[in-house]
Short mmCIF file of the C-alpha atoms (twelve columns), coordinates in Angstrom:
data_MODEL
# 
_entry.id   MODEL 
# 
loop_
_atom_site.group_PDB 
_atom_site.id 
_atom_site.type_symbol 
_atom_site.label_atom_id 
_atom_site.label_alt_id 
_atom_site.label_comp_id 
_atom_site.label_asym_id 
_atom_site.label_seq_id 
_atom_site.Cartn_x 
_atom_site.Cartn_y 
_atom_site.Cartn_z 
_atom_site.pdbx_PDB_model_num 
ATOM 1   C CA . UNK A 1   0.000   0.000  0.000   1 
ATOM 2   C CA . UNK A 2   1.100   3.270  -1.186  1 
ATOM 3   C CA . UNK A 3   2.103   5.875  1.985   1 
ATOM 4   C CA . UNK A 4   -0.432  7.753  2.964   1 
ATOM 5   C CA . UNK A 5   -0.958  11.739 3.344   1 
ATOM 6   C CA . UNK A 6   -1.884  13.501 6.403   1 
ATOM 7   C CA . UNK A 7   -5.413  14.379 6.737   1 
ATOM 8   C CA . UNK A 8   -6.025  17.879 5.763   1 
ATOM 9   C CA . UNK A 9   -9.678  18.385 5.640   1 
ATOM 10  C CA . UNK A 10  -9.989  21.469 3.462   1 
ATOM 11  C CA . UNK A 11  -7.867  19.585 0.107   1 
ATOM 12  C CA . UNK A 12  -10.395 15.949 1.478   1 
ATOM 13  C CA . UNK A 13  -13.547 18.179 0.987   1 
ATOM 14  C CA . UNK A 14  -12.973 20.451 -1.751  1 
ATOM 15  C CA . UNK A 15  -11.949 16.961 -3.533  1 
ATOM 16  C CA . UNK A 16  -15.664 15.600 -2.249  1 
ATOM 17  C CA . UNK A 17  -17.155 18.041 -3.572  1 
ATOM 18  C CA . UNK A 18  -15.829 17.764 -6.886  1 
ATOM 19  C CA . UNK A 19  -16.900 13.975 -6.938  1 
ATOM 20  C CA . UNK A 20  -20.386 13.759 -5.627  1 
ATOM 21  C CA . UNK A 21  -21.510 16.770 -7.783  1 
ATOM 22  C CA . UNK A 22  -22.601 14.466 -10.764 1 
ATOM 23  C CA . UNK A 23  -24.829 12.788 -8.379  1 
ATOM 24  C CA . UNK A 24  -28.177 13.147 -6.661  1 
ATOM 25  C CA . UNK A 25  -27.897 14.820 -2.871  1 
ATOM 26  C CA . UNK A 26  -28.901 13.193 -0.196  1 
ATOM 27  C CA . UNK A 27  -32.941 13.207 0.710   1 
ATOM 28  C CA . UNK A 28  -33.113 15.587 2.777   1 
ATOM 29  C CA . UNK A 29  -31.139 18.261 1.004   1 
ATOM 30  C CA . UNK A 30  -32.854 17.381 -1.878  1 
ATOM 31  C CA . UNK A 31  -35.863 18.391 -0.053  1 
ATOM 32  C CA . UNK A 32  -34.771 21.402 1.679   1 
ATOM 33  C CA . UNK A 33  -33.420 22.274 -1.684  1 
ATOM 34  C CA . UNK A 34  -36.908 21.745 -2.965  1 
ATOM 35  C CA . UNK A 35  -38.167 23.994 -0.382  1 
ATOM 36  C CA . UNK A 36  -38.961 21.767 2.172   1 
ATOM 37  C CA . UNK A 37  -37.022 22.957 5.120   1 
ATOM 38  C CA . UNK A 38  -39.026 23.654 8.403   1 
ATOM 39  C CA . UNK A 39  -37.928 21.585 11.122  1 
ATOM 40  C CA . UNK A 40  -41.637 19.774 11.041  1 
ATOM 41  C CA . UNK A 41  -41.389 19.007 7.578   1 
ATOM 42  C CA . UNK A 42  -37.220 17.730 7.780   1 
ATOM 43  C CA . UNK A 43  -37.808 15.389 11.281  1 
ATOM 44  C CA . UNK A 44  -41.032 13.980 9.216   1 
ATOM 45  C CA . UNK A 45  -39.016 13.226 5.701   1 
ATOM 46  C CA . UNK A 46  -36.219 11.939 7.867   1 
ATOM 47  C CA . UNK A 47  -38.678 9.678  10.362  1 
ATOM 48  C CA . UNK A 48  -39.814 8.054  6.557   1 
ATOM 49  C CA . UNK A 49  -36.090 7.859  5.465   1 
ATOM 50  C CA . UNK A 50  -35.049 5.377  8.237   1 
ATOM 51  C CA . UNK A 51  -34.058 2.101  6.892   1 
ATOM 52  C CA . UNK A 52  -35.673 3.406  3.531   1 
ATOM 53  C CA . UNK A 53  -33.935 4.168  0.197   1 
ATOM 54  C CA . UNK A 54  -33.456 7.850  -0.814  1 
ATOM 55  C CA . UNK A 55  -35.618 7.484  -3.896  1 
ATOM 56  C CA . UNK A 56  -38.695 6.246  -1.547  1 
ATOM 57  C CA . UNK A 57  -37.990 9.044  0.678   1 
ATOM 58  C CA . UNK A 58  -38.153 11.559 -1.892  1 
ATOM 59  C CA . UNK A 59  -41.618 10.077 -3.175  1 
ATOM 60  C CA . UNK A 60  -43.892 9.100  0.397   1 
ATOM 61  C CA . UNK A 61  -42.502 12.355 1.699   1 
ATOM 62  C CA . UNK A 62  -43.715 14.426 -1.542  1 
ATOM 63  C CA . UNK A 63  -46.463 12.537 -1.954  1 
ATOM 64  C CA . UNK A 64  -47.504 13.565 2.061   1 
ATOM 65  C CA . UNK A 65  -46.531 17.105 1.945   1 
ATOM 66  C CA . UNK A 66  -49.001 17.249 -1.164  1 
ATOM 67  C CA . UNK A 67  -51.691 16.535 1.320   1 
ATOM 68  C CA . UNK A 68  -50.248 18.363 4.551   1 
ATOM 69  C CA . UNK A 69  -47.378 19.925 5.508   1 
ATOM 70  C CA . UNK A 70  -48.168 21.442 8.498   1 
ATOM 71  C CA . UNK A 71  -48.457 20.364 11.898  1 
ATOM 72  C CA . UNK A 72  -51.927 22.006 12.083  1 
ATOM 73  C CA . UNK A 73  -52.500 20.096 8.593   1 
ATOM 74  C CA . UNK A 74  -51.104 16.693 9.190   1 
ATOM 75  C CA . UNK A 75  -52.735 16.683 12.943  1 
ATOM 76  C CA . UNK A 76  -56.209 16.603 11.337  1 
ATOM 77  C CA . UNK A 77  -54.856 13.128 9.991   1 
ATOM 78  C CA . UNK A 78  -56.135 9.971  10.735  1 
ATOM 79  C CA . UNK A 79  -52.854 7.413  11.245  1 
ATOM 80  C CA . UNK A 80  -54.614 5.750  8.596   1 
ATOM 81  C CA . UNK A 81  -54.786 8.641  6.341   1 
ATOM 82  C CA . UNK A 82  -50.861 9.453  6.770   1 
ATOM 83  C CA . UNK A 83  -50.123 5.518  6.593   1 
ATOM 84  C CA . UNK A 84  -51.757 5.823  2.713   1 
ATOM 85  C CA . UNK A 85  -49.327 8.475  1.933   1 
ATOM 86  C CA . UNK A 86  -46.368 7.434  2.906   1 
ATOM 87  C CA . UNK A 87  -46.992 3.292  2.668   1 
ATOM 88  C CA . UNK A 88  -43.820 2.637  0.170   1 
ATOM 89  C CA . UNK A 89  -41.461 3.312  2.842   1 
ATOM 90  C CA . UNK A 90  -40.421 0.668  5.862   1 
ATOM 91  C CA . UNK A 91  -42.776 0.093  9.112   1 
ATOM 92  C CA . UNK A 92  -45.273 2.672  7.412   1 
ATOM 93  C CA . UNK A 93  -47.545 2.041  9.951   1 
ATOM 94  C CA . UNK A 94  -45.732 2.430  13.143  1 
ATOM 95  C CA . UNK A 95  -43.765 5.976  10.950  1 
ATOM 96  C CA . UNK A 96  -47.399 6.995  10.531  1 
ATOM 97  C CA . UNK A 97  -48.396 7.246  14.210  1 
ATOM 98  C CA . UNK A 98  -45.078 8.816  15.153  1 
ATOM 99  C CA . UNK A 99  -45.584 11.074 12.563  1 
ATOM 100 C CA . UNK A 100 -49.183 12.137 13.712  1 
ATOM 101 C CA . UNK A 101 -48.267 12.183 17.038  1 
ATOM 102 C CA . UNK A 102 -45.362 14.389 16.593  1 
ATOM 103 C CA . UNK A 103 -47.775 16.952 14.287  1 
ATOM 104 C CA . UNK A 104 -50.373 17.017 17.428  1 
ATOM 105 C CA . UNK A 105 -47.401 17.651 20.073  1 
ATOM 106 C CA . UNK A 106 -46.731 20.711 18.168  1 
ATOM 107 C CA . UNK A 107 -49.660 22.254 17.358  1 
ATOM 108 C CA . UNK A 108 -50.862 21.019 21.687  1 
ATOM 109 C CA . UNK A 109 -47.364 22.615 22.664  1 
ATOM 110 C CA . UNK A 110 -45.720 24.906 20.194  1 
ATOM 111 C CA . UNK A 111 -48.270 27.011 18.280  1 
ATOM 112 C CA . UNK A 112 -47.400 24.280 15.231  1 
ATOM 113 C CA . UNK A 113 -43.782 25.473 14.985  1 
ATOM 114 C CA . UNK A 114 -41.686 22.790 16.009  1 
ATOM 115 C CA . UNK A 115 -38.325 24.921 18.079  1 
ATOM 116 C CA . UNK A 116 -34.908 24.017 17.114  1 
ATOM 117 C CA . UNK A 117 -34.011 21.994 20.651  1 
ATOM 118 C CA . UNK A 118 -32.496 19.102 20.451  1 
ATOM 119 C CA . UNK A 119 -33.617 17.195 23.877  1 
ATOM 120 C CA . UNK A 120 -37.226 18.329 22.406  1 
ATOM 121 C CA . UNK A 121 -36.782 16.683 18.976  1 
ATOM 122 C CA . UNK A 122 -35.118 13.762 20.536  1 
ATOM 123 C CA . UNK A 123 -38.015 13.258 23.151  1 
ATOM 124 C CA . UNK A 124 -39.898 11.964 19.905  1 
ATOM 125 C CA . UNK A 125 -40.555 8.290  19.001  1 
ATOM 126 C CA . UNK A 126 -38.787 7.651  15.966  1 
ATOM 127 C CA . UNK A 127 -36.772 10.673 16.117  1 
ATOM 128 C CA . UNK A 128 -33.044 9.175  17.000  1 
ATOM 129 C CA . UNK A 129 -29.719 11.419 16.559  1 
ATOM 130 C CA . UNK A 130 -29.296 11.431 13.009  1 
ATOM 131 C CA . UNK A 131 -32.457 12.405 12.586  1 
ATOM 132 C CA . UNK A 132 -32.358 15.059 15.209  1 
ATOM 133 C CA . UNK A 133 -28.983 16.136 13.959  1 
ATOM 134 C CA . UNK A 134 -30.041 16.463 10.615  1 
ATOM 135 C CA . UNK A 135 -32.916 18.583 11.216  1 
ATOM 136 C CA . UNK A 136 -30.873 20.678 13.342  1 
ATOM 137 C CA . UNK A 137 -28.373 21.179 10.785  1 
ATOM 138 C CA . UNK A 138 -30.414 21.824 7.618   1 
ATOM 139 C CA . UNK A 139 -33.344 23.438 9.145   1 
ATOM 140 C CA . UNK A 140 -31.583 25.370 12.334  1 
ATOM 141 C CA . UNK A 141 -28.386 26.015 10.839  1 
ATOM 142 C CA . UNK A 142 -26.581 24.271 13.831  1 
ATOM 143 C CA . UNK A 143 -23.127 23.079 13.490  1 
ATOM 144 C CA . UNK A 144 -23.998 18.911 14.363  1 
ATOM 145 C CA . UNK A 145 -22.971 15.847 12.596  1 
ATOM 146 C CA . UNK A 146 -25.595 13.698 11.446  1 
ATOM 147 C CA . UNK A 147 -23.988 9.954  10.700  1 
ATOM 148 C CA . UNK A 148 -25.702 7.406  9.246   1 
ATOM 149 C CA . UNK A 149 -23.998 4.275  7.802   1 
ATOM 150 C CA . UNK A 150 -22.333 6.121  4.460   1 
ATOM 151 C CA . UNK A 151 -20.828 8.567  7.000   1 
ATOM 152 C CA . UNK A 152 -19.774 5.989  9.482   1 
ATOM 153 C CA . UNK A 153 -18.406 3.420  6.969   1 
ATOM 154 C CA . UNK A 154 -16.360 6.297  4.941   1 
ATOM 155 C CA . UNK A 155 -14.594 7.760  7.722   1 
ATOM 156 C CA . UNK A 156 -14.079 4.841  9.444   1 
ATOM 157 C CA . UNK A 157 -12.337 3.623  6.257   1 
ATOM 158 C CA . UNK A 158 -10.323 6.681  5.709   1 
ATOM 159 C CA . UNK A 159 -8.903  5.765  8.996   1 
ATOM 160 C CA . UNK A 160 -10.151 9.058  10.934  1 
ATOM 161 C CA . UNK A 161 -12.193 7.673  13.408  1 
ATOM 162 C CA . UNK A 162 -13.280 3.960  14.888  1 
ATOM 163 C CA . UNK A 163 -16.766 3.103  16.161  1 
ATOM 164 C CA . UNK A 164 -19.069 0.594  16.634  1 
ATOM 165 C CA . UNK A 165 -21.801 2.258  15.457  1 
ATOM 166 C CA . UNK A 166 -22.584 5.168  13.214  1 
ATOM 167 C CA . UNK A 167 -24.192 7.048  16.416  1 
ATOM 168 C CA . UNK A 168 -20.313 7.101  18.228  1 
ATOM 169 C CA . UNK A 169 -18.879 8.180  15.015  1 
ATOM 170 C CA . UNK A 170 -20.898 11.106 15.058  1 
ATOM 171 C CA . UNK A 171 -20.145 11.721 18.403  1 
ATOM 172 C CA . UNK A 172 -16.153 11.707 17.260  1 
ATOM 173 C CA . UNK A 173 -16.837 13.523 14.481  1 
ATOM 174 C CA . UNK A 174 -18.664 16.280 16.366  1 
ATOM 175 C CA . UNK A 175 -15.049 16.882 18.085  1 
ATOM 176 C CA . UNK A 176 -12.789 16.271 15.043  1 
ATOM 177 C CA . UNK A 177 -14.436 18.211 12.512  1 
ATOM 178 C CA . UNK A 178 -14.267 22.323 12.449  1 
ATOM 179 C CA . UNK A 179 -18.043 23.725 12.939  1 
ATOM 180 C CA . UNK A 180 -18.254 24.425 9.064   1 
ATOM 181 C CA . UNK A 181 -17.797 20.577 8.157   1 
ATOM 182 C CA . UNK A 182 -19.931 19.034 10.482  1 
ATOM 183 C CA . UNK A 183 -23.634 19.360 8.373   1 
ATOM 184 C CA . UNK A 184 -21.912 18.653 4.922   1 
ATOM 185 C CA . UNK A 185 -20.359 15.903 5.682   1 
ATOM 186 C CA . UNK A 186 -23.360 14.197 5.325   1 
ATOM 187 C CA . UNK A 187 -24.142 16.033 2.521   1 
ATOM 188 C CA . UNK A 188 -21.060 14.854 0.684   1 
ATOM 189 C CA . UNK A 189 -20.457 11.155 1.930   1 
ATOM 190 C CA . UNK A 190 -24.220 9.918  1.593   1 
ATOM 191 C CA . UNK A 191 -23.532 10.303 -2.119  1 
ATOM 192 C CA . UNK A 192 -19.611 9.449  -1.909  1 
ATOM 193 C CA . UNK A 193 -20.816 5.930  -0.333  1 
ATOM 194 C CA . UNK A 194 -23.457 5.179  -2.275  1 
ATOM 195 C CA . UNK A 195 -21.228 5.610  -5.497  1 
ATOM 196 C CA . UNK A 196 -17.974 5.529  -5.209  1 
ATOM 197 C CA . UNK A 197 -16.705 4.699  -1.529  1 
ATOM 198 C CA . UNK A 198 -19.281 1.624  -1.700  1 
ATOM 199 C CA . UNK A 199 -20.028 -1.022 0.875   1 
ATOM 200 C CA . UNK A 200 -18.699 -3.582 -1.322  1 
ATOM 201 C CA . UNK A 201 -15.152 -3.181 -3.397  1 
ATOM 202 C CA . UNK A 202 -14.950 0.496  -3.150  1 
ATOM 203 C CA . UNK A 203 -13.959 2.473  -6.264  1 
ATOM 204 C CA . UNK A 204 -10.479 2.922  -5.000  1 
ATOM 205 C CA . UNK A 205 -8.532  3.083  -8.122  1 
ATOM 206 C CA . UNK A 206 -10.432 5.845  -9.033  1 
ATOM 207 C CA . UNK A 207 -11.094 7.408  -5.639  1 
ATOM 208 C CA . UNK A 208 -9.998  11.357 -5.379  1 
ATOM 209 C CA . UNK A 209 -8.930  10.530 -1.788  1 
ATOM 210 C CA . UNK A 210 -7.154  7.442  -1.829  1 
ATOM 211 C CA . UNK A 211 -4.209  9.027  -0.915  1 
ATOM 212 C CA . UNK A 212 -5.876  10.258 2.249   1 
ATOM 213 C CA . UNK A 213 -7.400  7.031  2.682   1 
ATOM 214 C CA . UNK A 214 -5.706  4.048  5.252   1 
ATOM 215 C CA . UNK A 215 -8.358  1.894  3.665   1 
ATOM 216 C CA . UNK A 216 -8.895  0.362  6.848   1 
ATOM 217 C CA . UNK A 217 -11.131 -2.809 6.261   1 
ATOM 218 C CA . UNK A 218 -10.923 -3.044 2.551   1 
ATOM 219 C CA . UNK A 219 -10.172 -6.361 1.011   1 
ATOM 220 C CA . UNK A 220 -11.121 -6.062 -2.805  1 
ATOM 221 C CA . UNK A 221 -12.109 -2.537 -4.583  1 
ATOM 222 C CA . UNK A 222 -12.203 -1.655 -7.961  1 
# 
């Protein structure tokens, strides 16, 4: 294995950039891109994203905020009305309760404006740290690292940080990375892993940060 450069995070993800930009952004930019960027509207996308693919996202979560994308709006909701709308996506049923219940706790508690407080969003069934984290990040503006598995298995390839689950490698992350990293990170690896740095035999002949990379893990890439 060829010797490796230090890190230096500014080169790492100005070269990111450069390689995810032919690709599609993850779902929830793609939806605050599309306008969709209270923090209702992100922790509900995100609640349907869990263990769902980004292209279902994109769809249950349009196809909802078509009908209501308010608290005040989804509220008046039956489950069963919010399970119809979003039914492509993983436990649809169970997302669709959560879902209503969070839209009632915020009209009951909040005027139907969901604050950007973390213990609050947390409090939520459904609602774990990335989820949290991400809403904080794209609809708050709050420097937090949302990792999911892309971000977890990436970095933890690159050699940067080691942890058993994508939740702890947030947590590292959140003390590695300089405030205006921490958001786009996910931005950048959710595409990067899904395309290039994938689970199995990574792109790494090709890879604009193999020479940052320790490849920690990797038996057979491209």
């Amino acid at each position: 294995m060829a010797k490796k450069r230090a890190y230096d995070l500014e080169e790492m993800f100005a070269r990111l950039r450069d390689a995810v930009w032919p690709y599609p952004p993850a779902a929830l930019f793609q939806l605050a891109d599309e306008g969709y960027r209270s923090v209702f509207e992100l922790l509900v996308a995100c609640i349907i994203s869990t263990r769902t693919r980004d292209e279902t996202t994109l769809r249950e979560a349009r196809r909802l905020f078509a009908r209501a994308r308010t608290p005040r709006a989804v509220a008046r909701l039956s489950a069963a009305e919010i399970d119809a709308r979003i039914d492509r996506c993983t436990f649809h049923e169970n997302k669709a309760r959560q879902i209503r219940e969070i839209a009632r706790a915020a009209e009951a508690q909040w005027n139907g404006e969901l604050p950007c407080d973390a213990v609050v969003l947390r409090s939520f069934a459904g609602a774990g740290a990335k989820c949290v984290n991400l809403t904080l990040g794209i609809a708050c503006g709050e420097s937090v690292v949302a990792a999911d598995v892309h971000v977890w298995r990436v970095t933890g390839r690159w050699g940067l940080v080691r942890a058993a689950t994508a939740e702890a490698a947030g947590e590292r992350l959140q003390q590695l990375l300089p405030p205006r990293y921490r958001i786009e990170i996910n931005r950048l690896l959710v595409p990067f892993g899904k395309h290039i740095c994938t689970g199995r035999r990574p792109k790494c002949s090709t890879c604009p940060l193999l020479k940052f990379c320790r490849q920690v893990g990797v038996t057979e890439h491209r």
